[in-house]
N, C-alpha and C positions, 0 to 999 in steps of 0.2 A: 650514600655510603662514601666513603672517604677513603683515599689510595692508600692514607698509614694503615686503616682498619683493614684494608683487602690483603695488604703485604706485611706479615709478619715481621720480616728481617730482611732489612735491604743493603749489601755488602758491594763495593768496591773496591774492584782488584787491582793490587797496588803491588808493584814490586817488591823484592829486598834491599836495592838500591833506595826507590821510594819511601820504604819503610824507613829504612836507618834515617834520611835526610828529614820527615817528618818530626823524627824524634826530635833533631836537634835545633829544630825551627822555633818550637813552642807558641805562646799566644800571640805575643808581643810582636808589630809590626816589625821588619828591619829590610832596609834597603834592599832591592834586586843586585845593585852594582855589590854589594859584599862579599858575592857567591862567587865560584870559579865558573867558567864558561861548561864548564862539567853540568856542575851544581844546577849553571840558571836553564840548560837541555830540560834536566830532571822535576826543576821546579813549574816550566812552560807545560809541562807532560800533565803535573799535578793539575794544573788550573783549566788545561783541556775536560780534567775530568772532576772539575769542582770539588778540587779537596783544598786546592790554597786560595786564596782571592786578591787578588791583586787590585795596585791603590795606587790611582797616577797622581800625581801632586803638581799642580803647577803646570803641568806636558813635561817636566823636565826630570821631575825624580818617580821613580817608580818603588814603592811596597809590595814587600808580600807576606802573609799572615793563615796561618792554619784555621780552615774554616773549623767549626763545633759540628759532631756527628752526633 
């Protein structure tokens, strides 16, 4: 048996803070350095709890991108 098949609905608790910044993130990669030092706290929070995924490029430039739930 299979873990999706044992657990109906599997939810991660996300801020309102989180929330709102997911919204404005959308699919499409876009650089870590764009965000305010606010933002990148909020965005490191997300990827703690694999909802963004982050994308090193080179060791030098860093992505980050809203994973699919």
């Amino acid at each position: 048996m299979k873990l999706n098949e044992l657990i109906k609905s599997f939810n991660i608790f996300v801020t309102n803070e989180e929330k709102s910044l997911l919204e404005t993130l959308g699919t499409e990669a876009k650089p870590l350095s764009s965000f305010t030092e606010h933002d990148q706290v909020i965005i490191n929070n997300l990827i703690r709890k694999s909802v963004i995924s982050k994308i090193v490029i080179n060791k030098s430039s860093v992505m980050v991108m809203k994973n699919d739930f």
